[in-house]
N, C-alpha and C positions, 0 to 999 in steps of 0.2 A: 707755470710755463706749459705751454701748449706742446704735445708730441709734433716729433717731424716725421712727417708722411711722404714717402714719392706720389708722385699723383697718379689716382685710377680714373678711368674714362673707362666707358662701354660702347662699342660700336655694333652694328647688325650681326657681325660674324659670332659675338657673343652670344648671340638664341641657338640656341642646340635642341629644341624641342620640336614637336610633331605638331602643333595648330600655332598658328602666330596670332591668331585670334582667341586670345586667352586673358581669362579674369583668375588662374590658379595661383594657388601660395606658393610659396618656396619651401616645400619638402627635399631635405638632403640626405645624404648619408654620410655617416661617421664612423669613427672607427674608437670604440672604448676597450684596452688590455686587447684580446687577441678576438673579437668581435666586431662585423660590419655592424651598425648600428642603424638601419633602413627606418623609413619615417618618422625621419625628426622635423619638426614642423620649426622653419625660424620666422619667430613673429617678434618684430621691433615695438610690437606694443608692448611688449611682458618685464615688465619690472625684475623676473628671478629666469633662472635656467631649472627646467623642471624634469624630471626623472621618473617616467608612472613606476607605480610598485612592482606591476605585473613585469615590465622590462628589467628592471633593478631583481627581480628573483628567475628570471634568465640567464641573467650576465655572472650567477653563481659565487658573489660576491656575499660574503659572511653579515647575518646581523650587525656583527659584532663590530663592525668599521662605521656603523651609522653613530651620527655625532644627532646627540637632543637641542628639537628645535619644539620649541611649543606653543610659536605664533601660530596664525592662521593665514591664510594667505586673500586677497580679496579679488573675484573674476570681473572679468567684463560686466558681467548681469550686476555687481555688488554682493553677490553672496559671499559669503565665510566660507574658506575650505580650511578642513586641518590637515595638518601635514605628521609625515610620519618619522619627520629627522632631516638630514641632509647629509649629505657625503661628498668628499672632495675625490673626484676622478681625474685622472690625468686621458685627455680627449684630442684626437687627433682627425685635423681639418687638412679638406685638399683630397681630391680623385688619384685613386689607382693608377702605375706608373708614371705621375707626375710628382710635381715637387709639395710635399706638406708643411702641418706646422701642428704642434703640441705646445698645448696651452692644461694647466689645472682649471677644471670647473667646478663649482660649488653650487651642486644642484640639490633642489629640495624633490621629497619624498611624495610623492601626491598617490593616494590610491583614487584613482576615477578611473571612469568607464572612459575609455576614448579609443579611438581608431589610429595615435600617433604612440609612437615610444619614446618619443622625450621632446618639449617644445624647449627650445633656443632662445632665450631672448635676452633683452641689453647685455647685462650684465659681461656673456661672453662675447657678444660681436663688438662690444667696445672694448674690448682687453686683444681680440684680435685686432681690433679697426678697420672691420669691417663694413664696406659699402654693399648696400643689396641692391638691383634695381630686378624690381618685380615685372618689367616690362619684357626684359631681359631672361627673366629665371634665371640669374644669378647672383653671386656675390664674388668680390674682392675682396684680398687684403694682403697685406706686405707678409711675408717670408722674414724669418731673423735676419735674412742678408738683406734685405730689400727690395726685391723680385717679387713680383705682383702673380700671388697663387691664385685660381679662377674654379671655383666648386658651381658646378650647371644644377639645378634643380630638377629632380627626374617631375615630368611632367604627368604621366602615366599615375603614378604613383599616388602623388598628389591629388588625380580626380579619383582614385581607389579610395583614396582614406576618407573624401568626402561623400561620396556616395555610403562607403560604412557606416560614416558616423550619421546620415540619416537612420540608420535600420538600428544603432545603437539604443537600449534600454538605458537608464540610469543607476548606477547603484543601489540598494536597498537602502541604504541611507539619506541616498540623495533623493530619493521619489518619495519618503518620508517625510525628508524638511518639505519639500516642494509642497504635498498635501495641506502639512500645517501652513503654508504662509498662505495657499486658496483659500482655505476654510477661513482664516482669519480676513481676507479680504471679501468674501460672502455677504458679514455682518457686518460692513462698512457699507 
């Protein structure tokens, strides 16, 4: 049986941003235990909700709560990433003195190089039921009471982390594999 939803619609007054002429993602911010949690990238392509290492030894949270995962997870490109676990946080959506909502995430462990601190995807924006519309830079989604909460995408933010991540290196791991699969494609 299909959940019951109030209905969300977006209208113009929902862009909150500085260019209305924009191709940026929805970078948000969250709040994990007693932490703003600034660029979190929500992308409805990503099959898992994901937690880079560097943010997860930030947030001062003990080894000792990471639950063993020993898939690998597959990117956009098709490459293998391994993961380093996962851990269930309790995650709270919805802007500063407005109305939230706390939802548990079960995000996996990824050490990569990236310019974001944690990407968002299905997993939790369908457990909140949430709607994004990226024209917009925002999303919706119902409140336990059914009151439609409205989290804006900082827009700023968003071209920060993408200008970053051009100047970002790869891991030493990851410029490793990369080598070996050129070299291997060379001799084809």
């Amino acid at each position: 049986m299909a959940r019951s939803m109030p209905p969300i619609t977006f209208t113009d007054r929902d862009f909150k941003a500085i260019d209305p002429k924009q191709d940026d993602p929805m970078v948000i911010t969250m709040a994990i235990d007693k932490f703003a949690v600034m660029k979190t990238l929500v992308d409805q392509g990503s099959s898992v909700d994901i937690l880079y290492w560097k943010t997860f030894k930030k947030l001062g949270i003990p080894d000792t709560e990471i639950q063993p995962y020993d898939d690998q997870i597959i990117r956009f490109s098709g490459e293998r990433v391994d993961t380093r676990g996962f851990i269930d946080l309790y995650t709270k959506f919805g802007e500063p003195g407005h109305q939230r909502r706390v939802i548990k995430v079960r995000y996996l462990l990824i050490d990569a190089n990236t310019s974001y601190n944690i990407l968002l995807g299905r997993p939790s924006l369908n457990h909140l039921g949430a709607i994004v519309s990226t024209i917009h830079l925002a999303m919706k989604f119902p409140s336990s009471e059914g009151e439609i909460i409205t989290v804006h995408g900082d827009q700023k933010t968003a071209r920060e982390c993408y200008a970053a991540s051009l100047k970002l290196e790869p891991k030493k791991h990851e410029a490793e594999r990369y080598k070996k699969k050129t070299k291997g494609e060379e001799g084809a």
